[in-house]
Structure formats: structure tokens, C-alpha cells
C-alpha positions in Angstrom: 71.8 113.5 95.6 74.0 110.7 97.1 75.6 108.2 95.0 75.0 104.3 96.6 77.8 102.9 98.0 79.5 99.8 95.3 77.6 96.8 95.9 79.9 93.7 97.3 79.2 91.2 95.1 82.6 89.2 95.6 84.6 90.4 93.2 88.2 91.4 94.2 90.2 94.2 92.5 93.7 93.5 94.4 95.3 90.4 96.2 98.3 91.4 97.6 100.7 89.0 99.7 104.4 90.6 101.0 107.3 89.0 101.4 110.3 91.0 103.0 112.4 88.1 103.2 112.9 86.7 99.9 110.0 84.2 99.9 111.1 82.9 103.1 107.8 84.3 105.0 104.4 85.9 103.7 102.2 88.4 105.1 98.6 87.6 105.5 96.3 88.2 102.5 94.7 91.5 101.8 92.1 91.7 99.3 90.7 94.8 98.0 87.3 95.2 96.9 84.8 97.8 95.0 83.1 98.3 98.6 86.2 99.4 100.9 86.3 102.7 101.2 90.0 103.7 100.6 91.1 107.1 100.6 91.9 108.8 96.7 95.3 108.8 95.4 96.6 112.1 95.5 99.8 111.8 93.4 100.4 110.5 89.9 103.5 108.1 91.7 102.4 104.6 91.5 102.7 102.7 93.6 102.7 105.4 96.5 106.1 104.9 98.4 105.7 104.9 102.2 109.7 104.1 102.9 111.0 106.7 105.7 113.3 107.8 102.6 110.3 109.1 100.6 107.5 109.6 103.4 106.3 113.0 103.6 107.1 114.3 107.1 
């Protein structure tokens, strides 16, 4: 038995704008919603770092 894919009823779960310049600049909007499939976090580190420091090789 298959579970139905989230309805998209409009809701939003994140809004997320980035700045890497002190406000100067923003990155376009992304918006997250019940019905994009994004893959599981598979760490308890929140947020997941992505920096070349801390990126798994």
C-alpha cells in the first residue's frame, strides 16, 4: 500500500531569503512546501552545514 503524495494546498512550511553581503543583496525566494519532495535529514545537526570546512568529501 502507497501513501498519497501531500496535497498542495498553498501552505508554505519555509521562506527563506540569503544575504551574503550584509543586507546589501538578497537571493531570490525559496519557498518550501508539504508537496516537494526533499530528501530526509540524515543527521541530528541542524541546520545541515554545506561550508567546504564541514562538507563531507
Amino acid at each position: 500500500m502507497s501513501t498519497p503524495p501531500p496535497a498542495d494546498d498553498g501552505r508554505k512550511l519555509l521562506t527563506l531569503r540569503v544575504s551574503r553581503d550584509s543586507g546589501q543583496t538578497w537571493s531570490p525566494l525559496v519557498e518550501i512546501t508539504p508537496a516537494d519532495d526533499l530528501p530526509p535529514v540524515t543527521t541530528s545537526v541542524w541546520p545541515p552545514c554545506q561550508c567546504p570546512q564541514h562538507r563531507k568529501p
